[in-house]
N, C-alpha and C positions, 0 to 999 in steps of 0.2 A: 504494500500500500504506500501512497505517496507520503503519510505522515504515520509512524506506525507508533503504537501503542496508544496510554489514556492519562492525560492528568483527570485521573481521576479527584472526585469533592472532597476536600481537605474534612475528615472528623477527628475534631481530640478529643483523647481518650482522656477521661477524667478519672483519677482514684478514687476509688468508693471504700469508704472509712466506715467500720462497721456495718456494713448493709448483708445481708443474708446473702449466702452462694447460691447461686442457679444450678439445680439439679443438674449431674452430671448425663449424660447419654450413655448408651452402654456401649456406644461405636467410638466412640473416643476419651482419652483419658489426658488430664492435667497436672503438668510437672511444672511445681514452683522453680524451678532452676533448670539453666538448660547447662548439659555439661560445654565445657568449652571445644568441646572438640564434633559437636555433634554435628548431623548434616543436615536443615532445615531443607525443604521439597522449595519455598517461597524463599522473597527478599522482602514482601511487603506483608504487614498485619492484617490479616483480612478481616479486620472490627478495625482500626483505627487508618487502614489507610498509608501510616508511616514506615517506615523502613523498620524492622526488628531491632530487639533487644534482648540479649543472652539473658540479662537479669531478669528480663519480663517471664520465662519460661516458655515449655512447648506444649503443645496437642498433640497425641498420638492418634490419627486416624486410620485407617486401612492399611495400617504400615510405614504411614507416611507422618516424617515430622515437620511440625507447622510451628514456623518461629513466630511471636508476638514483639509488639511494643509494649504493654506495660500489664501487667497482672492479670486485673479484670477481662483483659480480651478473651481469656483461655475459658472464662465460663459462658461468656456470650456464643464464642465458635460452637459449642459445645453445645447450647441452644439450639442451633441453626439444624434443621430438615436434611437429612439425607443430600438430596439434589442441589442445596446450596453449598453443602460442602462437596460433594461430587464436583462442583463446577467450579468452585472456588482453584480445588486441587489441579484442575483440567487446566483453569488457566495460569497458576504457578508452572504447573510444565511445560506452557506452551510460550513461558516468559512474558507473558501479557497481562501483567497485574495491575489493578487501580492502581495510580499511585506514582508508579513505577519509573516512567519519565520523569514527572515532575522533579523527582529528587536524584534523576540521574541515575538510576540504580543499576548494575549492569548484575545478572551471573554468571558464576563461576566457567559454566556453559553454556554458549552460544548456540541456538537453534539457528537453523539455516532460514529459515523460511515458515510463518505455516499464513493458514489463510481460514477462519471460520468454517462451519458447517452450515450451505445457503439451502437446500432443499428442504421441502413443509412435509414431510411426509416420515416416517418412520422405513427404512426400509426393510424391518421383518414384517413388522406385521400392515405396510400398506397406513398404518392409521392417520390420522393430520399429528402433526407434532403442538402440540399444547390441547389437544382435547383429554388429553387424561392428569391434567395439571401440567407444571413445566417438564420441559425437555431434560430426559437425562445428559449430560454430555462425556464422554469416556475421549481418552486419547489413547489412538495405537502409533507407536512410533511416530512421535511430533504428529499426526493427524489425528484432527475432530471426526467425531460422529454423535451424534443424536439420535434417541429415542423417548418409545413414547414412555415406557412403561422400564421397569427394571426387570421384568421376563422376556423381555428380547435380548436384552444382555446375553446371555449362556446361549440364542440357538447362535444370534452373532458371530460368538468367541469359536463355535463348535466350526461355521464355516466363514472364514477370516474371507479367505479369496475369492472364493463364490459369492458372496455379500458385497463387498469392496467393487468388483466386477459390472455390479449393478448398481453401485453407486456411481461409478465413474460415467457409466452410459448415461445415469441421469443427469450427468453433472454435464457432459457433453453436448446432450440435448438441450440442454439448459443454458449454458453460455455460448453455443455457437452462432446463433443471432448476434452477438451484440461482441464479438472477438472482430476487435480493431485493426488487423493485417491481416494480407496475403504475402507476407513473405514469411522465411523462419528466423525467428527471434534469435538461433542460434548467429545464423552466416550469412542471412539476409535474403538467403537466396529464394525465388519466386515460390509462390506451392501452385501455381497454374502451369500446364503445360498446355498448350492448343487447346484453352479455351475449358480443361478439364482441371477442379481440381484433384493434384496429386499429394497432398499435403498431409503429415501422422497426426493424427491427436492422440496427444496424451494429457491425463490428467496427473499434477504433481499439488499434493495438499489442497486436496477440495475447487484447485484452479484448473483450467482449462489452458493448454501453451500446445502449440501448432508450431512442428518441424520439419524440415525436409526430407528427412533421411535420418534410420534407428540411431547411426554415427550418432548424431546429434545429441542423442540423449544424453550419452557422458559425459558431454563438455557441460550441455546446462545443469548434470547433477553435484559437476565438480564445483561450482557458483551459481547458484539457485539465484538466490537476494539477489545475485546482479542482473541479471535477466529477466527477472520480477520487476522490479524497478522500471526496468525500459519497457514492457511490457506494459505495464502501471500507465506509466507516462504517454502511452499510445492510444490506450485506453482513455484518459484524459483528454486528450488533444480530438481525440476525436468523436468525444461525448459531449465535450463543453458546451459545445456551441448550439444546440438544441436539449440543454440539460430542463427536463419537465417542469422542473418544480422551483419556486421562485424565494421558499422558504428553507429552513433548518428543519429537516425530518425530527428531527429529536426535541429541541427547544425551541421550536414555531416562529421562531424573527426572523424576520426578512433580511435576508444572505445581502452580506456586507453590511447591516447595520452597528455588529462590530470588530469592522475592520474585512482585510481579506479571506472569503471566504475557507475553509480548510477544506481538501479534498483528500480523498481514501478511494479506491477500487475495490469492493466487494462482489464475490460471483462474476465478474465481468462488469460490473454497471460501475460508473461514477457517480459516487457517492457525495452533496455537497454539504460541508456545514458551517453552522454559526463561530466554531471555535474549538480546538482540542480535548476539552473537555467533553463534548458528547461524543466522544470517538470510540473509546469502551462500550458507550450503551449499545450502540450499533453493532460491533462484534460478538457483542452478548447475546444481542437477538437480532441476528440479519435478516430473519424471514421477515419479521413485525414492523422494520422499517423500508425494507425494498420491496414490501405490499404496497406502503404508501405512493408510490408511483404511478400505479394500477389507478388508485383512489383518488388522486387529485384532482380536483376541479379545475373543468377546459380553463378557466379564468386567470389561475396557475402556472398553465403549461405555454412554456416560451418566451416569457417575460423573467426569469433570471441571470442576471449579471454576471 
């Protein structure tokens, strides 16, 4: 994406001075100390937003340790629904934390690349993704997927590539309207021959990239981000200029009221907004806001800066 991650909304986290603990979960558990050497999953508090603090202690979740900023976070996490920590965790590993710009925070490891889960649909079971409350979100190897319910999970996991297969094809179906070149992103070279195209699709993390020739595919796995980027940018260039929508999909102000507006590529479409900060919501939920383009009123469409 052209501007990637979220300043996410600053919360401080206040210490609570005698106030009762919040009943533990039984899915995770609260260490007032973290040892010094442990290996937190996050960089960012997922209750305060701030970068972590050894002293604040960890959460043990599904195996996974959850660094905090200050005490109290460790019973609020612990609070939180299944799915919000499911997803919390999903995007600690996919390095896309609230937060996480704003203050600079890099990890220890560098993901190459990933890009949200844009399809509405559950692909075990067929169902729309939020009719049975929120989307679960899991990561397989730096890639998202969603579902609906947490009994698709297991037939899922039983057929990894047979599932993925049929992700791709939707994913295919789905951004190849709106994929910005006919040439290969790799080498440049044409994907038309006499008027046919001869062009690979392949999908890398939920995105859609069009090559010339399999060769191809190595070079763009050896430098993903960089090819992304230009990609991104193509995408841009040639979305801008009939972009629908004349508002902030997320926070309703009319694009440019502060300042210039921030653009992102989600699923293929150019995404425009009021400011950094709605940039997480969007990757949080890409279906919820790239409906809105669907849904905008003729009055809307074509009058954005």
């Amino acid at each position: 994406m052209l501007k990637s991650l979220c300043a996410g909304s600053v919360i401080v986290c206040s210490l609570i001075v005698a106030a009762p603990a919040i009943a533990q979960h039984e899915d995770s558990h609260v260490s007032n100390q973290a040892p010094a050497d442990v290996k937190t999953v996050n960089a960012m508090c997922p209750i305060g937003k701030e970068p972590i603090v050894p002293s604040a202690g960890t959460v043990e979740y599904k195996g996974k340790t959850i660094g905090l900023c200050c005490p109290s976070c460790g019973n609020e996490f612990s609070a939180w629904d299944e799915a919000q920590k499911d997803e919390f965790v999903a995007l600690a590993i996919a390095h896309r934390e609230p937060g996480q710009e704003r203050h600079g925070i890099q990890h220890e490891q560098v993901v190459a690349w990933t890009a949200p889960y844009t399809l509405d649909t559950c692909i075990v079971s067929g169902g729309t993704l939020g009719s049975m409350g929120d989307p679960i979100v899991k990561m397989y190897d730096g890639r998202e997927v969603r579902f609906c319910c947490s009994g698709c999970i297991e037939k899922f996991e039983a057929d990894k590539i047979g599932y993925f297969k049929k992700i791709d094809e939707q994913i295919i179906a789905d951004q190849l309207p709106y994929y910005p070149a006919q040439t290969c992103i790799v080498t440049g070279e044409s994907l038309v021959e006499d008027g046919e195209d001869v062009g690979i699709n392949m999908v890398y993390n939920n995105r859609l990239v069009r090559l010339c020739c399999t060769m191809c595919k190595k070079e763009f796995k050896a430098d993903p981000a960089k090819f992304m980027e230009q990609l991104d940018k193509q995408v841009a260039d040639a979305q801008r200029a009939d972009y629908p929508i004349d508002t902030c999909v997320v926070g309703g102000g009319k694009l440019g009221s502060m300042g210039e507006p921030v653009e992102m590529v989600v699923g293929g479409r150019l995404v425009r907004l009021c400011c950094d900060g709605c940039i997480e919501k969007v990757n949080t939920d890409p279906v919820k806001y790239l409906s809105m383009f669907k849904e905008a009123p003729e009055s809307q469409k074509g009058d954005a800066q």
